[in-house]
C-alpha positions as CSV (number, residue, x, y, z in Angstrom):
1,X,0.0,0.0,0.0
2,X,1.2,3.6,-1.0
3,X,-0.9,5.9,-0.1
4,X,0.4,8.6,2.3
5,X,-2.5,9.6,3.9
6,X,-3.2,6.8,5.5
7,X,-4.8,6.2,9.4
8,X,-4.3,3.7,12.0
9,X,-7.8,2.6,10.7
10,X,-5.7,1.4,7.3
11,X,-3.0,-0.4,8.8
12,X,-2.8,-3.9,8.8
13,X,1.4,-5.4,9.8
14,X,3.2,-8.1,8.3
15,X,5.5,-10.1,10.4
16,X,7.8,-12.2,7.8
17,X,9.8,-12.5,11.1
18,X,7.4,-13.9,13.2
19,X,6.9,-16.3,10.3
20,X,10.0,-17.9,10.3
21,X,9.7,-20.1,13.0
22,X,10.2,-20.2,16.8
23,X,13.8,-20.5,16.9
24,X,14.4,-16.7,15.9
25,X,12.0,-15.7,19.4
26,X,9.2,-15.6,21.7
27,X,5.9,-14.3,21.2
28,X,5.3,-12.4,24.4
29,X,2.5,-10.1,25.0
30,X,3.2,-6.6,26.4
31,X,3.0,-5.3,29.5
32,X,1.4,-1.7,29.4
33,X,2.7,1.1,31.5
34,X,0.3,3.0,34.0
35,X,-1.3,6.3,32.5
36,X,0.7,6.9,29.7
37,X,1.2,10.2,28.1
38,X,1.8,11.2,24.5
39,X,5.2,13.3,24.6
40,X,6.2,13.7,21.2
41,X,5.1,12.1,17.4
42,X,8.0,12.5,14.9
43,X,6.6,13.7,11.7
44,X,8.8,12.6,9.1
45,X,8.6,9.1,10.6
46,X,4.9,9.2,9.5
47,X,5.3,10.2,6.5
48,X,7.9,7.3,6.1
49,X,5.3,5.2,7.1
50,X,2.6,6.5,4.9
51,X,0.7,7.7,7.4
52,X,-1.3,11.2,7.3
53,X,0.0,14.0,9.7
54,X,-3.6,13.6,11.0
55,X,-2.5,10.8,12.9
56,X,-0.2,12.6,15.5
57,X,-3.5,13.5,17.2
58,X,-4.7,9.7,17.7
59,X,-5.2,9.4,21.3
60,X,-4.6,5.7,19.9
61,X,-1.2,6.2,19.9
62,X,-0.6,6.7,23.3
63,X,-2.1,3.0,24.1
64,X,-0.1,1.4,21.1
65,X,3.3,2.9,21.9
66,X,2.9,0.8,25.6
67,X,1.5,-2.4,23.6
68,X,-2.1,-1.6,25.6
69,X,-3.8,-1.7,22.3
70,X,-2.2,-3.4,19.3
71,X,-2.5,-2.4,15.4
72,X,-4.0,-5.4,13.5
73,X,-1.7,-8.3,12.7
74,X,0.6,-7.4,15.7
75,X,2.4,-10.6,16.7
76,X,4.7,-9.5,19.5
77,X,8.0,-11.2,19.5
78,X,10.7,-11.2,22.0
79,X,13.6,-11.7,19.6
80,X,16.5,-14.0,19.8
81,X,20.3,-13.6,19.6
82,X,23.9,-13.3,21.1
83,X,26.6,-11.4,20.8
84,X,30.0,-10.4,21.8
85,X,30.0,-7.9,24.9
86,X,33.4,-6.2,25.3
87,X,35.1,-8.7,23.5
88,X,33.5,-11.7,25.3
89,X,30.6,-14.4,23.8
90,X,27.3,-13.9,25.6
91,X,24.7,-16.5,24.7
92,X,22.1,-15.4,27.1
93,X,21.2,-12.1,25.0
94,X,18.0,-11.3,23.0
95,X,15.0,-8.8,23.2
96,X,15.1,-7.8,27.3
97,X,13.0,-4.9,27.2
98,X,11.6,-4.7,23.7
99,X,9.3,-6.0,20.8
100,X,8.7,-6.7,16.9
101,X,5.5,-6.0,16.5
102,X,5.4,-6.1,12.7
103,X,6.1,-4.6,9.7
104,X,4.0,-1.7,8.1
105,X,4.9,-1.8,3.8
106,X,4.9,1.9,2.5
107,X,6.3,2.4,-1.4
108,X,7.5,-1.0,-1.9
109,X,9.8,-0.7,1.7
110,X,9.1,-2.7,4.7
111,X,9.6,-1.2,8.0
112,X,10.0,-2.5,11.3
113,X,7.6,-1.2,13.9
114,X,9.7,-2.1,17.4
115,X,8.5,-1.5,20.8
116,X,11.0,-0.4,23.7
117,X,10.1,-0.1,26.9
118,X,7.5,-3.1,26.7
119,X,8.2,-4.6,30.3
120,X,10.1,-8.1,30.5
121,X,10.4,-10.8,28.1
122,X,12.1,-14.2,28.5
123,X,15.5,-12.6,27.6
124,X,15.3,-10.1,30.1
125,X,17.6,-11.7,32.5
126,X,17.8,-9.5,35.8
127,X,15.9,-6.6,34.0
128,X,12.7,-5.2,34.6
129,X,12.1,-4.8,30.7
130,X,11.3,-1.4,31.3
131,X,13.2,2.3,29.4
132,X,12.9,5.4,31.3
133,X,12.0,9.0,30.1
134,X,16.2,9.9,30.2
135,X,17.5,6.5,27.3
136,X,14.0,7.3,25.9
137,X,15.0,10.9,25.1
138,X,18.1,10.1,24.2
139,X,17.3,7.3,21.9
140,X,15.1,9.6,20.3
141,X,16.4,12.6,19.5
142,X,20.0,10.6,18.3
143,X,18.1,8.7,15.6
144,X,16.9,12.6,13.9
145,X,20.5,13.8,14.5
146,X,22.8,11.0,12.5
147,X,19.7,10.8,10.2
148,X,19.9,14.5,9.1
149,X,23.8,14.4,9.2
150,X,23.1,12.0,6.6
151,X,24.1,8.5,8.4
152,X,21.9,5.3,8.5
153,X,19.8,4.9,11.8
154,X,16.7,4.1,13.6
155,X,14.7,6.2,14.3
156,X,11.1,6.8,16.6
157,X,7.5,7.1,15.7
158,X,6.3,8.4,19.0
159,X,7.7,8.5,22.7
160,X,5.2,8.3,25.6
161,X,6.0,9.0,29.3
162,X,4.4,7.4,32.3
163,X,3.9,7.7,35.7
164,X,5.1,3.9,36.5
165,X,8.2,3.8,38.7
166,X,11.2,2.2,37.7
167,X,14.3,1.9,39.7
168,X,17.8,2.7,38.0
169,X,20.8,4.4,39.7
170,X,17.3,6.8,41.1
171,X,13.8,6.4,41.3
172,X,12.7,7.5,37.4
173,X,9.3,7.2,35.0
174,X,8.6,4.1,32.6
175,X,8.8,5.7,29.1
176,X,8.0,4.4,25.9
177,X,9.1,4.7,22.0
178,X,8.3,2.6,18.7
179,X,11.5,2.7,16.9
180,X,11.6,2.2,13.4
181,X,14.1,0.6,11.0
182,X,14.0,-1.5,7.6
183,X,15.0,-4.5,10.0
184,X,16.1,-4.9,13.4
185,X,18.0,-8.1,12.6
186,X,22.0,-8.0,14.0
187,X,25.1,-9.7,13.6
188,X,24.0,-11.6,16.8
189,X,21.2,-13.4,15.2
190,X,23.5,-15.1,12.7
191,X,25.8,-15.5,16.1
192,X,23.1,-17.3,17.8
193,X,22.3,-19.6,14.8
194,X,25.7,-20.8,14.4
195,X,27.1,-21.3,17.9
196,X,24.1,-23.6,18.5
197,X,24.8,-25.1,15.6
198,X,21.0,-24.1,13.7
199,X,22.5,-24.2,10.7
200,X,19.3,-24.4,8.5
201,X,17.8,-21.5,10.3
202,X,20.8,-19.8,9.6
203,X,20.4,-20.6,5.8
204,X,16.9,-19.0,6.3
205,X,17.7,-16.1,8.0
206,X,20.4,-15.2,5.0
207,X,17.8,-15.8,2.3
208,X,14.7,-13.7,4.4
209,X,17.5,-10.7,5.1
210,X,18.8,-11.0,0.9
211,X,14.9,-11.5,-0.4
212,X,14.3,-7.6,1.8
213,X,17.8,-6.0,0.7
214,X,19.6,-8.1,-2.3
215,X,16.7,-9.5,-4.5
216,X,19.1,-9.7,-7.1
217,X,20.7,-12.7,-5.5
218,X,17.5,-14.0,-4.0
219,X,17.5,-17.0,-6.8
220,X,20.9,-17.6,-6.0
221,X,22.4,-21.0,-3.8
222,X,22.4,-19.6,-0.3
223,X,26.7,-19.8,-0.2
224,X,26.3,-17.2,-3.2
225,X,23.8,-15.5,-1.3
226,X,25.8,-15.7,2.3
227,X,28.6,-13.9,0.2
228,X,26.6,-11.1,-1.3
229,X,24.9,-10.5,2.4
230,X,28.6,-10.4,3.7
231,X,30.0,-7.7,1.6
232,X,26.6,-5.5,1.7
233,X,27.3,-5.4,5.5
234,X,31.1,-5.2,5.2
235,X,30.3,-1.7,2.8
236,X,27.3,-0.3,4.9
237,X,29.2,-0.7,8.0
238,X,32.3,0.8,6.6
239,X,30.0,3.7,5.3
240,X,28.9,4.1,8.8
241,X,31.9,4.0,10.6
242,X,33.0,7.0,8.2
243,X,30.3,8.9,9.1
244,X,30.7,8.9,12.7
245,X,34.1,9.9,12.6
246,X,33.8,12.2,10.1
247,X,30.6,13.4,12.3
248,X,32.2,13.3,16.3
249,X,30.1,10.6,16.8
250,X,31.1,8.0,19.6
251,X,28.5,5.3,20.0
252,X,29.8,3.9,23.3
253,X,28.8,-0.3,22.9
254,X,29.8,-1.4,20.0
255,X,29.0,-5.0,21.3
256,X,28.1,-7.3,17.9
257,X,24.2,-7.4,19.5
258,X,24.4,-4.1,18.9
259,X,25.3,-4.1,15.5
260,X,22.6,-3.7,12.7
261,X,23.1,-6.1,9.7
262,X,21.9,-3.3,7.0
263,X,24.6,-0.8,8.8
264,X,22.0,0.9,10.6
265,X,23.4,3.1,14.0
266,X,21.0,0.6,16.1
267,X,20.9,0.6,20.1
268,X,22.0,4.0,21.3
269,X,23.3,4.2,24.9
270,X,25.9,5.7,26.2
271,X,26.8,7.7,23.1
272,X,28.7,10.9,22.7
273,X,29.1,13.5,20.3
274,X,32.7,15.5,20.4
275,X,32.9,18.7,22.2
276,X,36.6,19.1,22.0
277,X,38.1,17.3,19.4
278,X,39.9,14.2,21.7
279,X,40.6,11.1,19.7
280,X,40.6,9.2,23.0
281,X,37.2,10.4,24.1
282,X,35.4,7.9,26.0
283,X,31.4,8.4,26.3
284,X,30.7,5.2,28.1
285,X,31.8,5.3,31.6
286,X,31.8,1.8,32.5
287,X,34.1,1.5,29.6
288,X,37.1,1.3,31.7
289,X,39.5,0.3,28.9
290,X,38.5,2.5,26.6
291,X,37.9,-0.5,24.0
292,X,35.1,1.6,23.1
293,X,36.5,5.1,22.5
294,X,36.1,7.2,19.5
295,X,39.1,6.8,17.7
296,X,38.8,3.1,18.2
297,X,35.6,2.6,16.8
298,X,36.9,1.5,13.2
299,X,38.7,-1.1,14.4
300,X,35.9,-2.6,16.7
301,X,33.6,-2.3,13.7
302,X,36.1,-4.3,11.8
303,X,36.2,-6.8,14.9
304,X,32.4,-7.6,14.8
305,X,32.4,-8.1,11.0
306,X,35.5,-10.6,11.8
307,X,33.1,-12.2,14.6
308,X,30.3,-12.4,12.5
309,X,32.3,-13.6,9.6
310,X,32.5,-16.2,11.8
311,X,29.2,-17.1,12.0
312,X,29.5,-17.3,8.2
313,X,32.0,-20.1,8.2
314,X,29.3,-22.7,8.4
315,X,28.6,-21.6,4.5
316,X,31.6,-19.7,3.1
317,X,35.2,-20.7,2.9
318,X,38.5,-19.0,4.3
319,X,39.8,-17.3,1.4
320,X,35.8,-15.7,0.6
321,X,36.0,-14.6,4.0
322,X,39.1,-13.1,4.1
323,X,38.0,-11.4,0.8
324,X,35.1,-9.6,2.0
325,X,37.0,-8.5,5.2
326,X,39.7,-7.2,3.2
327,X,37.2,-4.6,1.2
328,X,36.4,-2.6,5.0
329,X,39.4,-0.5,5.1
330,X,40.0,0.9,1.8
331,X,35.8,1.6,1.7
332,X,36.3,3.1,5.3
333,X,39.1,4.9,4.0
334,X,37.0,6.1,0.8
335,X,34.0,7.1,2.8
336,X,36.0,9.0,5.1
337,X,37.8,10.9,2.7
338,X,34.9,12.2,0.8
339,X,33.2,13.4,3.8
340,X,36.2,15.0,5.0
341,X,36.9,16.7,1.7
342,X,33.6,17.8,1.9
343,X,33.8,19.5,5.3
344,X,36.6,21.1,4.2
345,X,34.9,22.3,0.7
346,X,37.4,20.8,-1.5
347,X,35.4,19.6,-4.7
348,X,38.2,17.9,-6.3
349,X,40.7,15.1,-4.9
350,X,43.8,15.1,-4.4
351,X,47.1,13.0,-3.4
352,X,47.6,15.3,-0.2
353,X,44.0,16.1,0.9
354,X,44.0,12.8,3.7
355,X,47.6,14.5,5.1
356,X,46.0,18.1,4.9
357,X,43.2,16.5,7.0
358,X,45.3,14.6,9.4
359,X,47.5,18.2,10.0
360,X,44.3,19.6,11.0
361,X,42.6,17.1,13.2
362,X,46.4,17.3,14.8
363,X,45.7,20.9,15.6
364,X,42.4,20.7,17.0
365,X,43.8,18.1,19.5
366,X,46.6,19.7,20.3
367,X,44.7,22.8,21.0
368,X,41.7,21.3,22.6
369,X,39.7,22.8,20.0
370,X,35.8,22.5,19.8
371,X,35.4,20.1,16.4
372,X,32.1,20.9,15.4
373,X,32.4,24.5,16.0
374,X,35.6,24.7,14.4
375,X,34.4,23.4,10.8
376,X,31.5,25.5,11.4
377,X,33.7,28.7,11.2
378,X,35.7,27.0,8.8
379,X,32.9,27.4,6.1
380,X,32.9,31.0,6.3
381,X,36.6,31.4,6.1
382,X,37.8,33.4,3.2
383,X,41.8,33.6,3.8
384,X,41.6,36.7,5.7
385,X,44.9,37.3,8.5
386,X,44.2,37.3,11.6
387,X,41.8,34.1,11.3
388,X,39.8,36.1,14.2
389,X,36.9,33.5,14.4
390,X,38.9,30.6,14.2
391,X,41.7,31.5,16.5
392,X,39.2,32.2,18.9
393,X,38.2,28.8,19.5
394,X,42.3,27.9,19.6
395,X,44.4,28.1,22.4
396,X,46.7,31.3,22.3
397,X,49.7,28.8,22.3
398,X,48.2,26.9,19.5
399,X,47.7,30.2,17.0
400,X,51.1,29.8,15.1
401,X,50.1,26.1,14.4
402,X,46.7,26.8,12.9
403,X,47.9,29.8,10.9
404,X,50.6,27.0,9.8
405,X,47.8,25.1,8.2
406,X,45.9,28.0,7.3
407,X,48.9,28.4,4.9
408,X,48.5,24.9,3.6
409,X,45.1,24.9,3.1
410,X,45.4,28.0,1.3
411,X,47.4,27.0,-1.5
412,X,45.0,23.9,-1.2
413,X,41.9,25.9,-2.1
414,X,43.8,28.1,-4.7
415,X,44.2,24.7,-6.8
416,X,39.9,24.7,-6.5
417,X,38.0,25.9,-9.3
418,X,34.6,27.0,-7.4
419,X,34.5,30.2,-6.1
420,X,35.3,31.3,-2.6
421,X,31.3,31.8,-1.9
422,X,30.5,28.8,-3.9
423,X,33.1,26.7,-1.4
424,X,31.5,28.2,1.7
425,X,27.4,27.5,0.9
426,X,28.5,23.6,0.3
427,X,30.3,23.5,3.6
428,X,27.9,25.0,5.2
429,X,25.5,22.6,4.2
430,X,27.5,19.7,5.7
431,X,29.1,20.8,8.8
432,X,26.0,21.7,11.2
433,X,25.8,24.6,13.2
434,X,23.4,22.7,16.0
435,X,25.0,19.6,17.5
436,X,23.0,16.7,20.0
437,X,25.6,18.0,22.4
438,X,25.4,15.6,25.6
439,X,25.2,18.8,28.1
440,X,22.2,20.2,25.9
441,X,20.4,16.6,25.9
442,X,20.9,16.6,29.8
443,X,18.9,20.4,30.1
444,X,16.2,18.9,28.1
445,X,16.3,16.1,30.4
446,X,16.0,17.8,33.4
447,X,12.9,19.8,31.7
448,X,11.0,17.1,30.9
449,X,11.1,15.0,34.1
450,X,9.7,18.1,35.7
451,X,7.1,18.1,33.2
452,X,8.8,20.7,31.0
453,X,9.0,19.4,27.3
454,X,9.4,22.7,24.9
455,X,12.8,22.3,25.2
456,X,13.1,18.7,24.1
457,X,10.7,20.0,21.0
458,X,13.0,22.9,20.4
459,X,16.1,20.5,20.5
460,X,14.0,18.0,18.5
461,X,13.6,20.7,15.3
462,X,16.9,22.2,15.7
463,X,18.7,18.9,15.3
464,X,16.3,17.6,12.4
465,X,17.4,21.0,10.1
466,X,20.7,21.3,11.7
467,X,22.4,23.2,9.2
468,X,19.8,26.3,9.1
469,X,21.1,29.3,10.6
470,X,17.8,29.5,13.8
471,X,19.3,33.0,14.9
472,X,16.8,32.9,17.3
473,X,18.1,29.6,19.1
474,X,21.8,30.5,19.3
475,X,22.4,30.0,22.5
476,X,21.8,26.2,21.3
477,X,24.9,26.2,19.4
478,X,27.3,27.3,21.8
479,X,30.4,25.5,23.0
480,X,29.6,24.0,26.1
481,X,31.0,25.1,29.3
482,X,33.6,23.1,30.8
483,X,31.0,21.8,33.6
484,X,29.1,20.8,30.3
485,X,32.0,18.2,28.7
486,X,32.7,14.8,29.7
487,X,29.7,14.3,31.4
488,X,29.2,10.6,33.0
489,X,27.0,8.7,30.6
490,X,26.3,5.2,31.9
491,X,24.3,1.9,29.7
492,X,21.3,2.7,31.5
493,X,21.3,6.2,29.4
């Protein structure tokens, strides 16, 4: 069905994976929070979905995002997998606080409809299944701010909040959200299936995840098929990866459970976008090790694809293996450079641009220097001496360096054949003036649990048109205050 302007009246799910069989999960009915409330319905999710801008005012909505009421072919399903946890096998993962409830078909795309915050399930361990209004937020608003930087995530239909208690490091509110993604499938299904050794659901889950994304292999054996899957997630991962470094993005658990098989940003935590530019910048604070810092994200991404490579032995050999591996770093490499080129406005490639880059990325961590704010004033900068609104966010002791690479990147832009103004509308269309800034997420936060949410709207539109100049929000794209940076950020966020 295409018709966007549909109601909840016209939607009927699918569940194709419901349908494959009780081995991938557990049908598990909901468990409704007490007196929800209806906080926030993301517009361009319903028009993704098909669904008329009438419907943000269903008081249906409320009822469905706690799984009280259910849309018509809802089959709840706690779903199965394992993963890799800081570098260690975990089989006793799956679905602890959430549920598939279908898929809703909109111009030929399916999309998961996934329900967080839905009470327990048989995966949920110690857990109480429940999210509170602080990860719910966060969740949230991170899927509208990668999404309009132009980086694969989920995103949310609609976030509810509650008045049910639930216990974390305080006493908080149950909250609610249906996230939305083309699939919700991770490396750790294909973990699950081969550690115990399912082999022939395994064979299944490969063909359902190539008959959504890779029709073009569909009629293929499934080995053929296993390889094409392999290097479509090698690439979109690689593709991501770029983007959050190109971005400031730190995701804080990159565990393989956490890892979408379509290179989807998928479970957001912990995460952390760059203040001041610190390679080492750690978001998640019971990542002691730093395993999962920003700078080391690339490599961890590369370590899951190796552990779910793994999984793929059962149906590929060695040498295929080691062939799709072997295409993630020269795509990460690729993917990062013409994201960096862009920031920088430089239309045309050349042999020194990555060593240009790397000079500058030197600077900004030498000097402690804000990274998004930085590249921000960067558009605008038309070789003029002093560099007054760039030095300003250097260090005093750090000014001879940067006017060192101004130099460079002078001669750089004099090799460019686009005009200074031409140069500075393109970067200022890809380096974004409003940032999801942990210290700003924390103040809207604060508002909402006391009942307060203009602020998380006002956050919400800012980051969703992030590149528009809003002179009237400015004081939402400041540089935090030092109180505001490195602010403790644990899983339960």
């Amino acid at each position: 069905m295409t018709d966007s302007n549909r109601t909840l009246d016209d939607i009927r799910l699918q569940h194709r994976y419901a349908d494959l069989g009780p081995v991938f999960g557990t049908p598990t009915a909901p468990t409704p929070l007490e007196n929800p409330v209806l906080i926030h319905v993301n517009p361009a999710v319903l028009s993704l979905l098909g669904l008329a801008p009438e419907t943000a005012q269903d008081p249906r909505l409320a009822t469905i995002t706690t799984g009280e009421h259910l849309l018509p072919g809802s089959k709840p399903v706690a779903m199965k997998y394992t993963g890799h946890q800081f570098g260690a096998y975990n089989p006793e993962l799956g679905d602890g606080r959430a549920l598939l409830l279908g898929e809703i078909e909109n111009n030929g795309r399916l999309w998961d409809l996934h329900l967080k915050g839905a009470g327990k399930t048989p995966y949920s361990r110690f857990g109480d299944g429940r999210a509170v209004l602080r990860s719910t937020i966060r969740e949230y608003l991170a899927g509208e701010a990668l999404t309009a930087l132009g980086i694969r995530s989920t995103r949310a239909l609609c976030l509810v909040d509650s008045k049910t208690p639930v216990a974390r490091e305080k006493m908080e509110t149950g909250a609610a959200l249906i996230r939305v993604a083309e699939t919700h499938i991770r490396f750790g299904h294909f973990e699950y299936l081969f550690y115990t050794r399912q082999l022939e659901a395994q064979h299944k889950l490969v063909e359902h995840v190539c008959a959504q994304f890779l029709p073009e292999v569909a009629d293929k054996p499934v080995q053929e098929q296993a390889e094409a899957l392999l290097r479509f997630t090698v690439k979109r991962s690689a593709e991501m990866a770029a983007g959050w470094q190109s971005v400031g993005f730190a995701h804080g658990v990159l565990n393989t459970d956490n890892m979408s098989i379509i290179g989807d940003t998928f479970d957001f935590g912990p995460y952390g976008f760059l203040d001041d530019y610190e390679p080492g910048f750690i978001c998640n604070h019971s990542d002691h090790t730093g395993r999962y810092a920003f700078d080391a994200q690339p490599g961890v991404v590369l370590w899951n694809l190796n552990a779910l490579a793994h999984a793929f032995s059962s149906l590929l050999d060695t040498e295929t293996l080691k062939s799709c591996l072997g295409d993630f770093q020269p795509l990460l490499i690729d993917f990062y450079a013409t994201r960096m080129r862009a920031k920088l406005g430089l239309a045309t490639e050349e042999e020194g641009d990555q060593q240009l880059c790397a000079d500058l990325l030197q600077v900004l961590d030498d000097g402690r220097v804000d990274y998004s704010a930085f590249f921000r004033a960067l558009s605008r900068y038309q070789g003029e001496r002093p560099a007054a609104s760039l030095e300003s966010l250097v260090a005093p002791g750090q000014h001879e360096n940067l006017g060192q690479w101004l130099s460079h990147y002078d001669q750089r832009l004099q090799r460019e054949s686009v005009t200074p103004a031409e140069r500075s509308r393109a970067m200022l269309r890809v380096n974004p003036k409003f940032v999801l800034r942990n210290y700003l997420v924390q103040q809207v936060i604060e508002a909402a649990e006391a009942g307060d949410y203009a602020p998380f709207e006002t956050l919400f539109m800012l980051l969703q048109s992030p590149f528009d100049e809003h002179p009237e929000f400015e004081s939402w794209a400041g540089v935090p205050p030092e109180s505001g940076k490195h602010l403790p950020i644990s899983c339960s966020s």
